[in-house]
C-alpha positions as CSV (number, residue, x, y, z in Angstrom):
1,X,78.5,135.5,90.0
2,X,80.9,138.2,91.1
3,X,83.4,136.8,93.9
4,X,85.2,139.3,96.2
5,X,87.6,138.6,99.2
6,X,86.1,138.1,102.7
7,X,82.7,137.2,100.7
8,X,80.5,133.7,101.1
9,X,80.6,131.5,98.4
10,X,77.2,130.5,97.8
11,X,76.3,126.8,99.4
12,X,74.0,126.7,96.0
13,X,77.3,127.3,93.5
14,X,79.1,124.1,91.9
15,X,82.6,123.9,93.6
16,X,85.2,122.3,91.3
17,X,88.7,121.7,92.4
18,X,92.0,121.6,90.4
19,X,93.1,119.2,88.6
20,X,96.2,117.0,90.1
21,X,98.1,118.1,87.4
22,X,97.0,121.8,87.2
23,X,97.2,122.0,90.9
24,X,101.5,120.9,91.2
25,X,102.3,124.7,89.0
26,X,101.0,126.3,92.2
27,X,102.2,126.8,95.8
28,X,100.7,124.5,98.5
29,X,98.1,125.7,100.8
30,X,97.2,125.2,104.1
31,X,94.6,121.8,104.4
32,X,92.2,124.7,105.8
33,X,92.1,126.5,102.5
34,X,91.9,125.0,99.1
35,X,92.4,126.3,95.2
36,X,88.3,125.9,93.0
37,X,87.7,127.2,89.9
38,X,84.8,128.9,88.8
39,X,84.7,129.5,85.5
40,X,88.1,131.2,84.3
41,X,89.0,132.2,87.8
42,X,90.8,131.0,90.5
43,X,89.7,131.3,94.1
44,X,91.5,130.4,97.5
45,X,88.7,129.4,99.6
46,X,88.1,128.3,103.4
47,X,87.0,125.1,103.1
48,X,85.1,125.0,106.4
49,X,83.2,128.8,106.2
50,X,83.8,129.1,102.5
51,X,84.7,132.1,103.0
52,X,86.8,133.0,99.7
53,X,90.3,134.1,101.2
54,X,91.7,135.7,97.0
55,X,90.3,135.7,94.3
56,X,92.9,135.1,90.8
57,X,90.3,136.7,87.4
58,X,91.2,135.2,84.1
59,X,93.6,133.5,84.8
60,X,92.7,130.1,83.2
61,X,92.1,129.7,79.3
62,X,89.1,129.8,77.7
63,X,87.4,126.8,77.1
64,X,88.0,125.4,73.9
């Protein structure tokens, strides 16, 4: 799925969220935007249009 700034995330894509420990190395957000991950990227996303505000590529490990 290729994710772009000011695009919809898809209602039919999985939405996972950070994990609490993960989610203290970044900066806090807003409570109307929220960090997901999909795949090995990062995405700030509107929770309420889903619009996807940035979009962070690779920057989690592979999967091991």
């Amino acid at each position: 799925m290729l994710l772009v700034v000011n695009g919809i995330y898809p209602d039919t894509e999985p939405i996972t969220a950070l994990s609490p420990a993960l989610l203290t190395a970044f900066p806090p957000l807003p409570v109307e935007v929220a960090y997901r991950v999909v795949g090995r990227t990062l995405i700030v996303i509107d929770v309420k249009s889903r619009l996807v505000v940035d979009v962070a590529r690779l920057i989690l490990p592979p999967a091991s």
